[in-house]
C-alpha positions as CSV (number, residue, x, y, z in Angstrom):
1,X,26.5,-20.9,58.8
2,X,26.0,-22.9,55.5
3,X,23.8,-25.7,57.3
4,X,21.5,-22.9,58.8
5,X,21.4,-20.9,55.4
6,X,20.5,-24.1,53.7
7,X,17.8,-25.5,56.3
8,X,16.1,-21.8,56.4
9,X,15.5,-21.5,52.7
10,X,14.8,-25.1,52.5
11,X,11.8,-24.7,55.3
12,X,10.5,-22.3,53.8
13,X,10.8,-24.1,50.1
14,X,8.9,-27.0,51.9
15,X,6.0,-24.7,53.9
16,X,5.4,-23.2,50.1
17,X,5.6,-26.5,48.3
18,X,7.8,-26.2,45.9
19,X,10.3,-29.3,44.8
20,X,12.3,-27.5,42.1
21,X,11.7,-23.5,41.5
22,X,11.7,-20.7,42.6
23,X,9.9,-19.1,45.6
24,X,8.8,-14.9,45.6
25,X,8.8,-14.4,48.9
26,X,6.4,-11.2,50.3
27,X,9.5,-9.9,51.3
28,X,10.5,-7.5,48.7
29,X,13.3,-9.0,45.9
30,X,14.2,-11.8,48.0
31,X,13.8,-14.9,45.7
32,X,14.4,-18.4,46.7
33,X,15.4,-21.3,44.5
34,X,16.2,-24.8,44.8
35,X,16.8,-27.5,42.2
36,X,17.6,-31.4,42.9
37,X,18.6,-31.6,39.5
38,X,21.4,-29.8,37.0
39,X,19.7,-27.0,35.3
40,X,21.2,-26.7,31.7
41,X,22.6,-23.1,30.5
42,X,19.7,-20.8,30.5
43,X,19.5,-17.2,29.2
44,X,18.1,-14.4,31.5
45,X,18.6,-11.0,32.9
46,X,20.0,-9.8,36.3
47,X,19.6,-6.5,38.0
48,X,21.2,-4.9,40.5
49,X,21.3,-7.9,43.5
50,X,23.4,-10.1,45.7
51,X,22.8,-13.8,44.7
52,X,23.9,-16.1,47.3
53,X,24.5,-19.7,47.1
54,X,24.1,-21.7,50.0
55,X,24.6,-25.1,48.6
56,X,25.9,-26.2,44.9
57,X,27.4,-24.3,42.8
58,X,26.8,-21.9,39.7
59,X,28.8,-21.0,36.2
60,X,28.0,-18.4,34.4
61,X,28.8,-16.9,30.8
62,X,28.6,-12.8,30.6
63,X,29.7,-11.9,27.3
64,X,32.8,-13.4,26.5
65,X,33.6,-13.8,30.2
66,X,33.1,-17.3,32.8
67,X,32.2,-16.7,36.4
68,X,31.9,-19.8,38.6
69,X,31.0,-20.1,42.2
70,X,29.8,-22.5,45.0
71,X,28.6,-23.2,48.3
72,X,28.5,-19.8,50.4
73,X,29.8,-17.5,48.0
74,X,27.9,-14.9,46.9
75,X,27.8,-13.1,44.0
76,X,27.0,-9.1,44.0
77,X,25.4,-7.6,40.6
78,X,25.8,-3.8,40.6
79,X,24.5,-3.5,36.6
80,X,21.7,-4.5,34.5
81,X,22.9,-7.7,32.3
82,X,22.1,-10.5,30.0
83,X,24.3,-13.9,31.5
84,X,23.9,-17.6,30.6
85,X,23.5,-19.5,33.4
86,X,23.7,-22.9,34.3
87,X,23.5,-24.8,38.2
88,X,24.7,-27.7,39.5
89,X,23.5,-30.0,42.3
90,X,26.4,-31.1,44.9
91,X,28.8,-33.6,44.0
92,X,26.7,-36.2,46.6
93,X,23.4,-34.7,45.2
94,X,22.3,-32.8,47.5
95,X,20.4,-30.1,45.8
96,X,21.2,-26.5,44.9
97,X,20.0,-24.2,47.3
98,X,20.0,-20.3,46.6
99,X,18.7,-16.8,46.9
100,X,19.0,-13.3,45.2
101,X,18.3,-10.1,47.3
102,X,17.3,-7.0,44.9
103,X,19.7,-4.1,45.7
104,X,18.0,-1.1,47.0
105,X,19.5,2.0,45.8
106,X,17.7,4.4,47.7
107,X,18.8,2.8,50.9
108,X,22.5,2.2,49.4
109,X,22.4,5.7,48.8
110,X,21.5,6.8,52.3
111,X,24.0,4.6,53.8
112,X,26.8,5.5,51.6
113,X,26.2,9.5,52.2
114,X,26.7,8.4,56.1
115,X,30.1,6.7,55.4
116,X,30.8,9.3,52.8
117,X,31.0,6.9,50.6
118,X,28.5,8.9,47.8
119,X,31.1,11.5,47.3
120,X,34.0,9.4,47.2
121,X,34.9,10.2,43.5
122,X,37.6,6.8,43.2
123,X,34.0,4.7,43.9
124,X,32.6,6.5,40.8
125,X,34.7,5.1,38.3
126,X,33.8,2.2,36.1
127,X,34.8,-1.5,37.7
128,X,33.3,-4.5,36.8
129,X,29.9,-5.3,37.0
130,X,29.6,-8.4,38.8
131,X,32.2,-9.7,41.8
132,X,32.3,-12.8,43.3
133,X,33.3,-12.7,47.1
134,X,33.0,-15.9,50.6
135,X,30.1,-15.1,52.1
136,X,30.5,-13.1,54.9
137,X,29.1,-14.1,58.3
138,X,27.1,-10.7,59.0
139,X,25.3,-10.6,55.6
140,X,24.2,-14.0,56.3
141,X,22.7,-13.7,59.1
142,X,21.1,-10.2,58.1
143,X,19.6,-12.3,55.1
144,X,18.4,-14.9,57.9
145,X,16.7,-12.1,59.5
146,X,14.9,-11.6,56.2
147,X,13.7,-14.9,55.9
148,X,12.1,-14.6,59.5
149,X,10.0,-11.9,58.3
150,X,8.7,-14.0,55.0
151,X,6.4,-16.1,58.0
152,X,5.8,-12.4,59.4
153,X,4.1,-10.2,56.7
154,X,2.9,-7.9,59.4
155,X,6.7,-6.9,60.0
156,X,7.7,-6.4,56.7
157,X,7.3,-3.0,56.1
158,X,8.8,-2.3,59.6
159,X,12.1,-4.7,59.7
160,X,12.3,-4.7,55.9
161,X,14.2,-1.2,55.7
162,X,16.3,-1.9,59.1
163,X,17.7,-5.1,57.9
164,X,18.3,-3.9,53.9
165,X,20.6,-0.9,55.9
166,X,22.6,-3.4,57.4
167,X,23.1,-5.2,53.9
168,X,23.9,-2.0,52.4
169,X,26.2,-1.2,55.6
170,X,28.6,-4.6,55.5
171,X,28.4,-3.9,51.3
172,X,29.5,-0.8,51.5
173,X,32.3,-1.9,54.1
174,X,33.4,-4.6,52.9
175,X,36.0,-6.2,49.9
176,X,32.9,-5.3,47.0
177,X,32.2,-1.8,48.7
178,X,33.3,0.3,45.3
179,X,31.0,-2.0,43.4
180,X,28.3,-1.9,45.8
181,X,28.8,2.5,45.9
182,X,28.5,3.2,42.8
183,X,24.7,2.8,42.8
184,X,24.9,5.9,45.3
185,X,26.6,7.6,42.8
186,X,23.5,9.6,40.7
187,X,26.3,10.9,38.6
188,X,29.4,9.0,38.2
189,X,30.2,7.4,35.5
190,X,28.3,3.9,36.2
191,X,25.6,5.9,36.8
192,X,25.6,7.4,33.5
193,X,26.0,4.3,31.6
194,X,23.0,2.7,33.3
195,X,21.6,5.4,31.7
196,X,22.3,4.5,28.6
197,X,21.4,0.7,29.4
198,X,17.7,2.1,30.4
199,X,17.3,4.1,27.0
200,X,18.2,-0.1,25.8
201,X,15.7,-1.5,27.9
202,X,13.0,0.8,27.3
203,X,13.4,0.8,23.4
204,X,15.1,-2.4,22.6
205,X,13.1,-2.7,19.5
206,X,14.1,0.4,17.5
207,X,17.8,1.1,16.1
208,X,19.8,3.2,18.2
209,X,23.7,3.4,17.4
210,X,26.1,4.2,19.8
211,X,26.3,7.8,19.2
212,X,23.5,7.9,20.2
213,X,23.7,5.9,23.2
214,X,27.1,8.0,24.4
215,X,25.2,11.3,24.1
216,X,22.9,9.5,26.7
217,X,25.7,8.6,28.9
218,X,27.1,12.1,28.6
219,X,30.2,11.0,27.3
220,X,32.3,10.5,23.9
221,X,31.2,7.3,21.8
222,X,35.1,5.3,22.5
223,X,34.5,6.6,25.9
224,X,31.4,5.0,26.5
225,X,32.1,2.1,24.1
226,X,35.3,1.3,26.5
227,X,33.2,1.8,30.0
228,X,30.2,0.1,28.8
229,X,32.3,-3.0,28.0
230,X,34.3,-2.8,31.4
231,X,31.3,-2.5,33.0
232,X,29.1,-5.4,31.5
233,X,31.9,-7.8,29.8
234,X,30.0,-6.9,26.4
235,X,29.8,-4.4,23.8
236,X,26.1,-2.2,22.9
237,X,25.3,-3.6,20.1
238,X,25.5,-7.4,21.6
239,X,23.4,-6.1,24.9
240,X,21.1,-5.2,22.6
241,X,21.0,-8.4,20.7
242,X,20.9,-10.2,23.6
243,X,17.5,-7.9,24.6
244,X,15.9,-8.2,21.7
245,X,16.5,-12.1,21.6
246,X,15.4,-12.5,25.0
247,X,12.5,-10.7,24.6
248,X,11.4,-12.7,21.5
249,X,11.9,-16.2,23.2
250,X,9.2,-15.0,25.7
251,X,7.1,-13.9,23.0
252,X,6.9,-17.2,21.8
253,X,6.8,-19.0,24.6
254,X,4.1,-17.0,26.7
255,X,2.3,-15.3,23.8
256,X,2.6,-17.9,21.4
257,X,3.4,-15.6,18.7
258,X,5.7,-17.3,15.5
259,X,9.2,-17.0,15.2
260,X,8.9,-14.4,12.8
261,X,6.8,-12.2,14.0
262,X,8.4,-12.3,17.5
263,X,11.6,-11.4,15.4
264,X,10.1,-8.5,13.9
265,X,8.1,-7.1,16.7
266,X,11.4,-6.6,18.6
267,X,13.2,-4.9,15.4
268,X,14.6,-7.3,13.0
269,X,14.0,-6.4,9.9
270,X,15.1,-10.3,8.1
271,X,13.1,-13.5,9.8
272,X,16.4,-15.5,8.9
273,X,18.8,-13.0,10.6
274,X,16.8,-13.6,13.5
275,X,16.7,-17.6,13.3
276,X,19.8,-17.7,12.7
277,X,21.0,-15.1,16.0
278,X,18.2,-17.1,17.8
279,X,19.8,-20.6,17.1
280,X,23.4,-19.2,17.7
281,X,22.2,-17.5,21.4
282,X,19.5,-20.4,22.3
283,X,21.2,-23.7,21.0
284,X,18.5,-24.1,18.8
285,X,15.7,-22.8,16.0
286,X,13.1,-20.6,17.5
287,X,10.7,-23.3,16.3
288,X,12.2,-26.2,18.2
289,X,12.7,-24.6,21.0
290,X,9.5,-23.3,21.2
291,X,7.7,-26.6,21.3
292,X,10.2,-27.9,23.8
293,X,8.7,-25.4,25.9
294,X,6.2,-26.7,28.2
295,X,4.6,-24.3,30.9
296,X,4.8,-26.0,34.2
297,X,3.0,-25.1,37.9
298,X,5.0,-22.3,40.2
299,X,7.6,-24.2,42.0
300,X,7.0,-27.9,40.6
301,X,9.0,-28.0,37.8
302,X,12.8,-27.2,36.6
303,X,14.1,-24.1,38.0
304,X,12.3,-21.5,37.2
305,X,13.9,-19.1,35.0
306,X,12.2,-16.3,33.0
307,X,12.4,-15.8,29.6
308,X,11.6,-12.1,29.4
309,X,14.0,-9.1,29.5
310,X,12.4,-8.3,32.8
311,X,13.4,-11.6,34.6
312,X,15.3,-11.5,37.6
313,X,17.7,-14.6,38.1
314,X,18.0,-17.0,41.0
């Protein structure tokens, strides 16, 4: 199973020509990525996805939490969050071979009202976030079915839906299957934090105290300050550091703005509170690591992680 995962993606890697980076297939929020080399800890975001490793391994830092996982494991992401991560090549160096599947939630959602899953009100309670599980032999080969239709455009919009059903079916089934439910769950109290984390997203740059934030979610502000935490192994106010930090690294290194006015355009008010948050998140001054930046060719260079707030991680 690991051998076929590995060649598929690989093929396909090879057809598109890329070395080291990341591949967006046409098939929608399926991502591959392979690297021959170690790729040092690297700040991005993930959404709601299954990430799936099919050869190396993977450590990543959420907060003040460690997650680490290898060769056919996969990783399911049922909330919008900041993570460092950092890959690894086998220990005979072979490289590291992986993929990340966007959730759907509509298609969870239809799924889960058939199992009854949508009303189940134990699946709407906060859990953790992110859950690492051994990949299981169906979802493998339903993501192989996925990478047959990246030579097949034509079939996309046909298979596409069939196959994400089956995803959301041995999700919804299986050991994860309260994580995976509560994006069917318009509003539990996941749901209502994610909420929250959009109000975040979409306003990153502006104050907004948790208050404010917990009226969102519908809920008191120890409430939601307890729940949010559960939910993404951090508090508010470091999400949105983490946001706004993100979001100013790609600032500077795809608009080329200065470090200080990427720190103020996404709402700090002192250029040497935001050095010094940037060097404590980044490992360095916004400066440096700005001119260690060097834009490389789709698929050619390191692995290809985005800088922005909007990135989606392999």
């Amino acid at each position: 199973m690991a051998d076929d995962l590995t060649a598929s993606i690989g093929a396909i890697l090879d057809k598109q020509g890329v070395v080291n980076g990341v591949y967006a297939t046409p098939v929608p929020g399926l991502r591959l990525l392979r690297t021959h080399a170690y790729v040092a800890p690297r700040h991005m975001h993930y959404r709601p996805s299954l990430c799936v490793i099919a050869q190396g391994q993977k450590e990543l830092l959420v907060g003040d939490r460690t997650i680490r996982y290898g060769d056919m494991q996969s990783m399911i992401v049922t909330v919008d969050v900041p993570i460092l991560s950092q890959m690894f090549h086998t220990p005979d160096n072979r490289p590291y071979v992986g993929a990340v599947l966007e959730l759907n939630p509509e298609i969870i959602l239809e799924v889960a009202t058939q199992l009854g899953a949508a009303g189940d009100p134990v699946r709407g309670r906060i859990g953790d976030g992110l859950l690492v599980q051994d990949m299981d032999a169906r979802i493998s080969s339903a993501i192989q079915r996925l990478l047959d239709l990246v030579d097949q455009p034509t079939g996309v919009d046909i298979l596409y839906p069939v196959v994400m059903r089956e995803v959301s079916y041995w999700l919804l089934t299986g050991p994860a299957g309260a994580n995976v439910a509560r994006l069917a769950i318009p509003e539990g109290e996941p749901a209502r934090i994610g909420k929250a984390i959009q109000k975040m997203r979409e306003n990153f740059d502006t104050p907004i105290s948790v208050p404010e934030l917990a009226s969102v979610a519908g809920m008191s502000a120890s409430t939601f300050h307890q729940h949010f935490k559960t939910l993404t192994s951090m508090s508010p106010l470091q999400y949105q550091k983490h946001l706004r930090l993100l979001e100013a690294r790609r600032l500077m290194q795809t608009k080329g703005e200065k470090a200080g006015a990427a720190g103020l355009s996404v709402g700090y008010e002192s250029v040497s509170q935001f050095s010094r948050e940037f060097a404590r998140m980044f490992g360095d001054s916004p400066r440096r690591q700005t001119q260690r930046a060097r834009p490389q060719p789709a698929g050619t260079g390191a692995a290809d992680h985005a800088a922005g707030i909007g990135a989606v991680a392999v």
